[in-house]
C-alpha positions as CSV (number, residue, x, y, z in Angstrom):
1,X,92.6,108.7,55.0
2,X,95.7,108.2,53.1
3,X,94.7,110.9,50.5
4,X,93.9,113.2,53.5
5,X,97.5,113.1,55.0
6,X,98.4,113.4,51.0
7,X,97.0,116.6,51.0
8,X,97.8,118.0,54.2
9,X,101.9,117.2,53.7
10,X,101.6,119.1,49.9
11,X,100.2,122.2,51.3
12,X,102.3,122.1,53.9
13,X,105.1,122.1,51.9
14,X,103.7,124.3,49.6
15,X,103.5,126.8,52.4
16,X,107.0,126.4,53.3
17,X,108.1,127.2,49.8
18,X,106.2,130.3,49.9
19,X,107.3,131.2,53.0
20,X,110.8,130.8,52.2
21,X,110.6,132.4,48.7
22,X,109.1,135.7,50.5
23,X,111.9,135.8,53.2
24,X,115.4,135.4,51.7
25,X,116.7,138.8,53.3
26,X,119.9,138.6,55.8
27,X,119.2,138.2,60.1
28,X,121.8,138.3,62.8
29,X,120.9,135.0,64.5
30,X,121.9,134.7,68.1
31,X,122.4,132.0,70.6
32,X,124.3,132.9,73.6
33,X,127.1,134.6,72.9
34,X,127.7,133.1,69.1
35,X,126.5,135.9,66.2
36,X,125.5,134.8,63.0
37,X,124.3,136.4,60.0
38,X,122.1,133.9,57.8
39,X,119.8,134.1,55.4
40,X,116.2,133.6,56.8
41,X,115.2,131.4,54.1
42,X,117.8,129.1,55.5
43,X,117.3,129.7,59.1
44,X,113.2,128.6,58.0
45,X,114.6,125.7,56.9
46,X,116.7,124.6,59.9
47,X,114.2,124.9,62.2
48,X,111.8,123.3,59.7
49,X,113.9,120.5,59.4
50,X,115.0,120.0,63.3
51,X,111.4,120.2,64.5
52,X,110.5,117.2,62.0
53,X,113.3,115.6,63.0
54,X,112.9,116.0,66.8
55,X,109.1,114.9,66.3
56,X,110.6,111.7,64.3
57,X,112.3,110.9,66.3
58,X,110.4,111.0,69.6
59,X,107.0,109.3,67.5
60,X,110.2,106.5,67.4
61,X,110.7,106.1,70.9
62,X,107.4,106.2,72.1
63,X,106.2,103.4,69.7
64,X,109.5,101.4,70.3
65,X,108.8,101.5,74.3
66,X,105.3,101.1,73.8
67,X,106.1,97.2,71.8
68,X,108.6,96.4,74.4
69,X,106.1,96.4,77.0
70,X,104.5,92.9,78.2
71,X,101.3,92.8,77.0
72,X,98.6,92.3,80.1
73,X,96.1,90.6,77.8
74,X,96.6,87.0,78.0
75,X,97.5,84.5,75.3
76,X,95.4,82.9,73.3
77,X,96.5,78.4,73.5
């Protein structure tokens, strides 16, 4: 299983290499009223990086709540 997930996080990087290699041109990114011109290799990245981190992040919560929670089994004496 560990090889598995391995696997699947090299081609997903992979992927994001090729991705950003093939799209390096200047966008106009816009958010409200703010203009930006970026390169969309970098804007790839940034929302790469915030939705791992966001997903991080929220996995941590959820497990973290989840062990704070009495348990409803009882003890073993």
């Amino acid at each position: 299983m560990r090889t598995l997930r391995t696997i699947v996080v090299v081609l997903l990087f992979a992927f994001l290499l090729i991705v950003m290699i093939q799209n390096a041109q200047p966008v106009t990114f816009n958010f409200l009223n703010w203009h930006y011109e970026v390169s969309q290799l970098l804007l790839v990245v940034i929302v790469f990086v915030v939705g791992w981190l966001s997903g991080f992040i929220a996995a941590k919560l959820t497990r973290k709540k989840t062990e704070d929670e009495p348990s409803l089994t009882p003890r073993p004496r």
